[in-house]
Kinemage of the C-alpha trace (Angstrom):
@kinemage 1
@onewidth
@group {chain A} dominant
@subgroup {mainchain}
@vectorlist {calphas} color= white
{ca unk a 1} P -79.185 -23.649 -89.176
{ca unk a 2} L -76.344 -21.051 -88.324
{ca unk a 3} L -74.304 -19.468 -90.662
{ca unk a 4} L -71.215 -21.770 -91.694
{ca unk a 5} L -68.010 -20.083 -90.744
{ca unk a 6} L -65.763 -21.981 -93.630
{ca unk a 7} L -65.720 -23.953 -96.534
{ca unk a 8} L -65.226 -27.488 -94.429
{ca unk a 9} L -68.174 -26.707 -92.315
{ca unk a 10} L -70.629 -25.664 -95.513
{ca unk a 11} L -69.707 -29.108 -96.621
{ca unk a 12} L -70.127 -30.544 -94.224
{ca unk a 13} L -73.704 -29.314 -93.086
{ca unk a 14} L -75.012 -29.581 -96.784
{ca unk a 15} L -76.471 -33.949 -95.497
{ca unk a 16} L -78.163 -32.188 -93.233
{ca unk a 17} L -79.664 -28.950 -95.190
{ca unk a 18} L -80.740 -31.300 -98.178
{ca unk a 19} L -84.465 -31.190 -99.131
{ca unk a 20} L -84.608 -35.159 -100.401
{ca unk a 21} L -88.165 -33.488 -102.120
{ca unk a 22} L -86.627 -30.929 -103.755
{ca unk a 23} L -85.095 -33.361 -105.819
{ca unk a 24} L -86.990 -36.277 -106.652
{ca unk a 25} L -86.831 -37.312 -110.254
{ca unk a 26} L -83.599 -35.523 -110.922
{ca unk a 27} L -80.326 -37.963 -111.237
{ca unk a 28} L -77.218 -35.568 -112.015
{ca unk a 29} L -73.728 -34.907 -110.956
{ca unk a 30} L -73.097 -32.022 -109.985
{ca unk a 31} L -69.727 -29.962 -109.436
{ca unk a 32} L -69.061 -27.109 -107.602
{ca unk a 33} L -65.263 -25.391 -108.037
{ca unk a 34} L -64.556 -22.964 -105.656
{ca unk a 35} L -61.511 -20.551 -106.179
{ca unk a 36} L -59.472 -18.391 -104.433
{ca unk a 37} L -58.627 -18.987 -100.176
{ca unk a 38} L -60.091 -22.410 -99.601
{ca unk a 39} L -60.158 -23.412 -103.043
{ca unk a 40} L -61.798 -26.626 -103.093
{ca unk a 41} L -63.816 -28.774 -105.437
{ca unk a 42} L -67.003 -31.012 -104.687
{ca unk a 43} L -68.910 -33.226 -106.270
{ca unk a 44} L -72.480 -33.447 -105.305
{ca unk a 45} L -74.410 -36.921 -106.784
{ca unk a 46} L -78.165 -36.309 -106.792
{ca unk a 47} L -80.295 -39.546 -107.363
{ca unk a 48} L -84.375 -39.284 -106.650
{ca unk a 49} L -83.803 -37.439 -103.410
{ca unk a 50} L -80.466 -39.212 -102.125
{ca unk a 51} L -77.494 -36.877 -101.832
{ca unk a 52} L -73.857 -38.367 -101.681
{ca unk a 53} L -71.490 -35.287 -101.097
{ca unk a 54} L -67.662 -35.948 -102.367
{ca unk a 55} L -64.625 -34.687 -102.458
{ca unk a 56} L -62.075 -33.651 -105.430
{ca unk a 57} L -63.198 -33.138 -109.376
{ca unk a 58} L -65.821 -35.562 -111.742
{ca unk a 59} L -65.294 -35.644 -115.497
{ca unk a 60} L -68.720 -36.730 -116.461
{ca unk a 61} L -70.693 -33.321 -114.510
{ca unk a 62} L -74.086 -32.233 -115.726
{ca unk a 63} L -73.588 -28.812 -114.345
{ca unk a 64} L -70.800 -27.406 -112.755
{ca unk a 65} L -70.741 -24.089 -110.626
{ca unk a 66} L -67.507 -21.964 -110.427
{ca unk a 67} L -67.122 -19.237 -108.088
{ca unk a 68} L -64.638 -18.035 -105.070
{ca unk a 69} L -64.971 -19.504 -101.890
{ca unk a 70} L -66.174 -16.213 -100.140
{ca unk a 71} L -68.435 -15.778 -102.405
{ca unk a 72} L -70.357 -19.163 -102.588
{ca unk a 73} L -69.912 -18.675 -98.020
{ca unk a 74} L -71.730 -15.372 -98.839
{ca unk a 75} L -74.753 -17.214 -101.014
{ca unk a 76} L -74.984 -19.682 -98.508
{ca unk a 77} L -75.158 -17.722 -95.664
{ca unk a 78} L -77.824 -15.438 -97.326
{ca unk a 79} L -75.214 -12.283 -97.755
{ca unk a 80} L -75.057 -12.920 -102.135
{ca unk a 81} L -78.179 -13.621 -104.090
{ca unk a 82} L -76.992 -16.253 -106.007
{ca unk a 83} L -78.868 -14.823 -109.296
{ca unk a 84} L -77.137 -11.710 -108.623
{ca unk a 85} L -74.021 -13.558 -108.219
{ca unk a 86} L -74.494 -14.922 -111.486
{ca unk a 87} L -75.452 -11.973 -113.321
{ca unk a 88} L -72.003 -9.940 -112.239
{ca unk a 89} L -69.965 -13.203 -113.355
{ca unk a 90} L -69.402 -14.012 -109.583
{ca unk a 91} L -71.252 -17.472 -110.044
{ca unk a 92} L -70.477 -19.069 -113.509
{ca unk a 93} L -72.344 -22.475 -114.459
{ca unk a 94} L -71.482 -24.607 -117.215
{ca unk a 95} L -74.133 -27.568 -118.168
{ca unk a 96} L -77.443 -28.055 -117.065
{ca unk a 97} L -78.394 -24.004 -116.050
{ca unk a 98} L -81.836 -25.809 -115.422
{ca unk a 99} L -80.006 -27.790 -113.132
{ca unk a 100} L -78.000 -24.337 -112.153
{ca unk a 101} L -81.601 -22.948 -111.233
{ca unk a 102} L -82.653 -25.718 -108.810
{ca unk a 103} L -79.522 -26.395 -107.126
{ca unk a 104} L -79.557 -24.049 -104.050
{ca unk a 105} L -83.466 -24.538 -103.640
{ca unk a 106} L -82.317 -28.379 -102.926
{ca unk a 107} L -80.659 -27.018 -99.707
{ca unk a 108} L -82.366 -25.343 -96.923
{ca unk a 109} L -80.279 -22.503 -96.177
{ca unk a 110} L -82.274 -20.835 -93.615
{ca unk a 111} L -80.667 -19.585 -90.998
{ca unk a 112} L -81.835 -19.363 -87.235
């Protein structure tokens, strides 16, 4: 996959980065908040390896992930470790952190 340019398109790609096995036996809601320029919020429903992707904020998350825009681009396109994101407050989760710790291996992120 190529690097994602902006917000939109990292949503947008994330049906077709999912790893349905990277998931199977986990049912959760999870939300990620993103801050700053492009401030946007997504909801991300994983059930047994299905992924439904929505827009706008969910009351009832398991785990939700805060961080700025840029900086969840930079994880995603491999710039930010996201540990090390989350160790300098970049990336805060509230919930589930077991959830927190399986979340980007769900995605494959690779890029060509």
């Amino acid at each position: 996959m190529q690097k994602a340019t902006n917000i939109q398109q990292l949503f947008d790609d994330m049906p077709r980065r999912w790893l349905p096995e990277k998931s199977a036996g986990i049912r959760a809601i999870i939300q990620l908040e993103l801050t700053g320029d492009d401030a946007q919020t997504a909801q991300f429903h994983v059930n047994d390896g299905a992924l439904d992707v929505k827009m706008g904020p969910v009351d009832n998350a398991n785990l939700t992930l805060t961080a700025s825009a840029a900086d969840y681009m930079a994880i995603s396109n491999g710039e930010l470790d996201a540990v090390k994101a989350f160790m300098q407050g970049r990336l805060k989760a509230k919930g589930d952190l077991g959830l927190a710790l399986k979340f980007q291996s769900m995605f494959d992120f690779e890029l060509e």
